[in-house]
N, C-alpha and C positions, 0 to 999 in steps of 0.2 A: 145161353148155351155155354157149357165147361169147354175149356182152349182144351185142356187134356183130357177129353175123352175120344179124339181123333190121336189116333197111333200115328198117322201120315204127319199130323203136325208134330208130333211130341218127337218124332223122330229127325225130322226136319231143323227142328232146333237144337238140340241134342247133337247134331250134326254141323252145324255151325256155331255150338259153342266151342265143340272141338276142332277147331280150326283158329279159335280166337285164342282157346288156350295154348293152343301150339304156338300163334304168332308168340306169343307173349311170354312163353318159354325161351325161344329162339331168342327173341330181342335179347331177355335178360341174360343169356350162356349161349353168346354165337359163337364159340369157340366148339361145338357139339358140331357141325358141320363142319371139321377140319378142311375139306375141300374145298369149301369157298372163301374167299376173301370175306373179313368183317364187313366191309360195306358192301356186298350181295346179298349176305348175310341176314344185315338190317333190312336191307330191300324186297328181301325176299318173304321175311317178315310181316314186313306193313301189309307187303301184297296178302298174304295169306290173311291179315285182318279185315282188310278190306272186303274179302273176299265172302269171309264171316258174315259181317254186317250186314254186306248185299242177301246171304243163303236169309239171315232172320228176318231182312225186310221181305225178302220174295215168299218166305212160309206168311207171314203175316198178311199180306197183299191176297195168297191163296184162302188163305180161310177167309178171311174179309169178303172175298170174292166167291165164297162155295165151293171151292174147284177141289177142295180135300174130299 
């Protein structure tokens, strides 16, 4: 079965890669959030990588599982 011919997945991932990009934005120009401190910054960051990581493993876990 092709991963991309489910929209729900492609979308899904597509959705947590932009969020990894964004982490990884931020890390490298944490100066873009003027309002926060650099180490919230950073922190804020990771979190949103993490965050990534978890959406791709939960799409992956869903089709795995049918549930798309």
């Amino acid at each position: 079965m092709n991963l991309f011919s489910h929209p729900g997945f492609v979308l899904r991932i597509c959705i947590a890669a932009g969020y990894i990009v964004l982490s990884i934005f931020l890390f490298l120009r944490p100066y873009i959030l003027s309002f926060l401190t650099t180490e919230l910054t950073y922190g804020f960051s990771v979190v949103l990588l993490l965050y990534g990581l978890f959406r791709i493993y939960r799409a992956y876990e869903m089709y795995k599982n049918d549930e798309i």
